[in-house]
N, C-alpha and C positions, 0 to 999 in steps of 0.2 A: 269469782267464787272460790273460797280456798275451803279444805277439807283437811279434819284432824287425823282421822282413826287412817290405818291401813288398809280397811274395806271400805273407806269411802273411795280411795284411788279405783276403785274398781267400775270404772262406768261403762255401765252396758248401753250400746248404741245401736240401732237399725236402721241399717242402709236398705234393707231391700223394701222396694216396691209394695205396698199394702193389698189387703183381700185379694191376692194374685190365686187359683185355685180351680181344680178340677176336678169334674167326678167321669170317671172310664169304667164301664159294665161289658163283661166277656163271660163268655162261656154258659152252657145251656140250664145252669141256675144264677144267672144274673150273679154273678161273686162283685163285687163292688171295692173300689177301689180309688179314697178320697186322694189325689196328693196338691199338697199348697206348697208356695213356696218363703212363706214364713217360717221362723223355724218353731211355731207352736198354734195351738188353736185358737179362733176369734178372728183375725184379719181387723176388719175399723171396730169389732168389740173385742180387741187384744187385752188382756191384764197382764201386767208387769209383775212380776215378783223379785225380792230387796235380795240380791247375792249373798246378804250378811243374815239375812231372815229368813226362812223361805214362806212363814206366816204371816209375812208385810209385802201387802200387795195395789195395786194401783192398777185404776183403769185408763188406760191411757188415749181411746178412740169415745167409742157410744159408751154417754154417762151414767142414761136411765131411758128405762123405755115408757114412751108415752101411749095409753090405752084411748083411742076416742070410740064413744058410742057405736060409730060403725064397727071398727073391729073387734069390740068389745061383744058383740054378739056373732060375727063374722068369726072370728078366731076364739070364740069361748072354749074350746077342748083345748086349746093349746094353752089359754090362761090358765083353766083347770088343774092342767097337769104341773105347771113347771111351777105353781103356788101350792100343790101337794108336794110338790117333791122337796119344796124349799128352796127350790131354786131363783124364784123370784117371790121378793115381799114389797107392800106398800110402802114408797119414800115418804115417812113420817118428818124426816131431817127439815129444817127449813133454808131454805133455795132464795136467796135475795136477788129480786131483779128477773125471777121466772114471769112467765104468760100463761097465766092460765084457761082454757077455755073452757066454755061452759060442758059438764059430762067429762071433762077430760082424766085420768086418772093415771098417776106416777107410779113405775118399780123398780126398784134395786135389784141386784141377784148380790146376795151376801157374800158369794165366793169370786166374783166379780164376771161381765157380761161375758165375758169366755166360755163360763159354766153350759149355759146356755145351748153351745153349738157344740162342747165336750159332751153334752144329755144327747142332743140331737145324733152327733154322731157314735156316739157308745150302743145309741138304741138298732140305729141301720144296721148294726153289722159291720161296716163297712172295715179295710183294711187302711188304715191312714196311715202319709209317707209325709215329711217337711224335707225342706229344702231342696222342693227341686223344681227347676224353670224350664217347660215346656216352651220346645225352641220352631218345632213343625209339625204337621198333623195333614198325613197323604192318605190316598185310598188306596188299598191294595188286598185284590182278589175279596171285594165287598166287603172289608173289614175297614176299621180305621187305624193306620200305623201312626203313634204318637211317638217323635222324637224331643229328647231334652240334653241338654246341655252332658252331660256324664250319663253315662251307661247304654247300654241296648237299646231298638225302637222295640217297641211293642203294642201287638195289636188286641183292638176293642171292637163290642159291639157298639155299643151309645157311648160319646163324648159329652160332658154338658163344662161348659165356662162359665168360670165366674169372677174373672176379669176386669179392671177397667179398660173400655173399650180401646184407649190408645194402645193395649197390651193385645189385645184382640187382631188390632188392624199391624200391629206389626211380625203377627208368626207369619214362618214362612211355609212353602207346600201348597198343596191340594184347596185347601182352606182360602186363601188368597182366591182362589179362579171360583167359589162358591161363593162370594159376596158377589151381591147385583152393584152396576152403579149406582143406581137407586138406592139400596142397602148401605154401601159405603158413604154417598152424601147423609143421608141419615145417622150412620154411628157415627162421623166425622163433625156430625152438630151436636153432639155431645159433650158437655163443658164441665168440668169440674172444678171446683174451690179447692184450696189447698193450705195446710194448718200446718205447725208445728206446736204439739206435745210435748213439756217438760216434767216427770215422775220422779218428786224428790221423796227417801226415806232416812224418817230419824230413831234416833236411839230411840228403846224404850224409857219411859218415865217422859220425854220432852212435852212441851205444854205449846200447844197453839192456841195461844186466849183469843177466839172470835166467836162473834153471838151467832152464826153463821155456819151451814155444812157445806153453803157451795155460794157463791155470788157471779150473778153477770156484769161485766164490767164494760160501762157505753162512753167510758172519758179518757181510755189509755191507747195509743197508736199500737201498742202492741200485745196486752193482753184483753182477752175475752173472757174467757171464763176460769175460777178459779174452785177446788173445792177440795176438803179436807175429805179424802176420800173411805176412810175406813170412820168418820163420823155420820158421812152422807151414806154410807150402808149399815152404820146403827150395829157397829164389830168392834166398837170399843173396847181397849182391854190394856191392863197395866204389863202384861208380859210382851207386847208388840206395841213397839211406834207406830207413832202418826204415819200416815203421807198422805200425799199432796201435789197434786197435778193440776197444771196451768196451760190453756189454751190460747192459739194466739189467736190474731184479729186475721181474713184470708189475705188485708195489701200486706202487714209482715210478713206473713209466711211468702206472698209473692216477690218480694222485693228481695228477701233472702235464699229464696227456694236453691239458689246453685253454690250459697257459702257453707262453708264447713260446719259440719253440725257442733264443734266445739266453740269455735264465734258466735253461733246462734244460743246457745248454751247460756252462753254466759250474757250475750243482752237481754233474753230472755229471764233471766234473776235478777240482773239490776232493775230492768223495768217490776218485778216481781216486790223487791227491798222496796221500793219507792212506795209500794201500794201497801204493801205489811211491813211498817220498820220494826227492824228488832226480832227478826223473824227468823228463830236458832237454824244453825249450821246443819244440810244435812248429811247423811253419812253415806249416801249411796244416791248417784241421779241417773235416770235414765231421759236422754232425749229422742222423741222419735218425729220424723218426719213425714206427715201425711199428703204424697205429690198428690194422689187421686184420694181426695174426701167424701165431701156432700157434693151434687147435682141441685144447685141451687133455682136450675129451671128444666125439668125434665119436658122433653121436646113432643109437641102433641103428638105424634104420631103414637099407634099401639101395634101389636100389643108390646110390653116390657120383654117379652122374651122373644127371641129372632132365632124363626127355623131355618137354617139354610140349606138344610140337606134331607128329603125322605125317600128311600128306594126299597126296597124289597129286599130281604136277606135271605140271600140263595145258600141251602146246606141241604149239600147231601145230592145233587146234582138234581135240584126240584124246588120251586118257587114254595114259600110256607104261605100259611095263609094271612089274612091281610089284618089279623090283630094288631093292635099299636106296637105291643111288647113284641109281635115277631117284626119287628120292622127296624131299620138301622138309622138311627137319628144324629144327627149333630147339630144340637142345641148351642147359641149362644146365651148366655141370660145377661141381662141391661144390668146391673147390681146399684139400686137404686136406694137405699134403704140407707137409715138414719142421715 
């Protein structure tokens, strides 16, 4: 894949680890405290944005969220809200090769599924940090000391993870000797599929002639799904390019998982040319690699979220009372979703 402009040279890549991320609460008004270690918000609903544009953007994890009946009454304030806000609108686009089931009902978020968890987190409060990779997680004097890789430990009242569990099972500390065996065969049967994301952007004016906002594809070893992504969220516009993000199939991504993401890159577009010939140069690509994806069979055991730790939070040299919020949690969460 050769590239003209000088902002096409510019490919932005992500080596780190996907939805890696933690929420740490201290101090006697709950101050809160997201840090992930992506270096921006979403995790597997990451969107991309074009170096050369920063109005050209691409979803590179979760396409669209699908509403079924049950949640559809289950989660009605939360549909309510983020369809006030505009944060999410119906996928009017057409989708070649979707499933649909009967009650089921599709959304976009216009500014891409990031948006989503930028609302969620703007609304807590919260204090949010990227880039950084929690390395140990000890007790100390009934608090929780959380260590990472660069700077000071520091301590919390509530820890919650939201981790893929191979990330889980390998901090070290305190945390280690609070999994049961039981516990650990359990997270240890936990299996994830693994994809690689390719996010190409083009100039303005460029034309993707397809009758098509997005296609699933059942006859290529290496791509799955393909879709012009600023069509499929209905943000068309002559002052910003297209893009366009291709999914691969989980044996590529397995068979490739440890080669360099610029090899994967580039058979990733030729299998790409094959399926759309003639399909213009883009100016800017991002590849990403998803080691930890979807949970293709989530293991019957419940519940999705694992306590491992509840004691008493001593302050003040006297036991408080036995409210949930006085009480010191370390929360795993199973991160199960799209």
């Amino acid at each position: 894949m050769k590239h003209g402009s000088p902002c096409s040279r510019r490919r932005a890549e992500q080596r780190l680890p996907p939805h890696s991320c933690a929420l740490f609460e201290k101090g006697p008004h709950g101050d809160q405290i997201v840090s992930g270690l992506l270096p921006d918000h979403g995790g597997r609903m990451a969107t991309a944005r074009s170096p050369c544009n920063p109005q050209s953007t691409v979803d590179l994890g979760a396409q669209y969220i699908t509403r079924t009946p049950h949640y559809a009454k289950k989660h009605q304030s939360f549909y309510d809200e983020l369809l006030a806000h505009g944060i999410l609108k119906p996928l009017t686009s057409p989708i070649e090769g979707m499933v649909m089931k009967e009650g089921d009902c599709n959304f976009v978020a216009p500014q891409g599924l990031s948006s989503i968890v930028k609302h969620y987190l703007k609304e807590s409060g919260a204090e949010v940090s990227f880039r950084h990779r929690v390395t140990q997680i000890n007790l100390r004097n009934d608090k929780w000391e959380v260590s990472e890789e660069r700077g000071s430990p520091e301590r919390f009242d509530i820890v919650v993870l939201t981790m893929p569990v191979p990330q889980i099972l390998q901090l070290r500390g305190d945390i280690a000797n609070l999994i049961s065996e039981c516990q650990r065969q359990q997270l240890e049967s936990v299996r994830y599929s693994s994809r690689y994301a390719l996010g190409l952007f083009y100039e303005a004016g460029t034309k993707i002639d397809v009758p098509w906002a997005g296609q699933y594809i059942t006859s290529n070893p290496c791509t799955r799904f393909i879709s012009i992504d600023n069509k499929k969220r209905n943000i068309e516009s002559s002052e910003v390019g297209p893009s366009l993000v291709v999914h691969t199939t989980v044996p590529f991504a397995v068979t490739y998982l440890e080669h360099s993401t610029e090899d994967v890159q580039e058979l990733i577009y030729q299998q790409l040319e094959s399926i759309l010939p003639g399909l213009p140069q883009p100016v800017v690509t991002k590849c990403q690699k998803w080691r930890y994806s979807q949970v293709p069979r989530i293991p019957c055991y419940e519940p999705k979220v694992c306590c491992l730790s509840v004691s008493n939070n001593i302050r003040g040299g006297r036991t408080t009372l036995c409210h949930w919020e006085h009480k010191m949690f370390l929360w795993v969460l199973l991160s199960f979703f799209f």
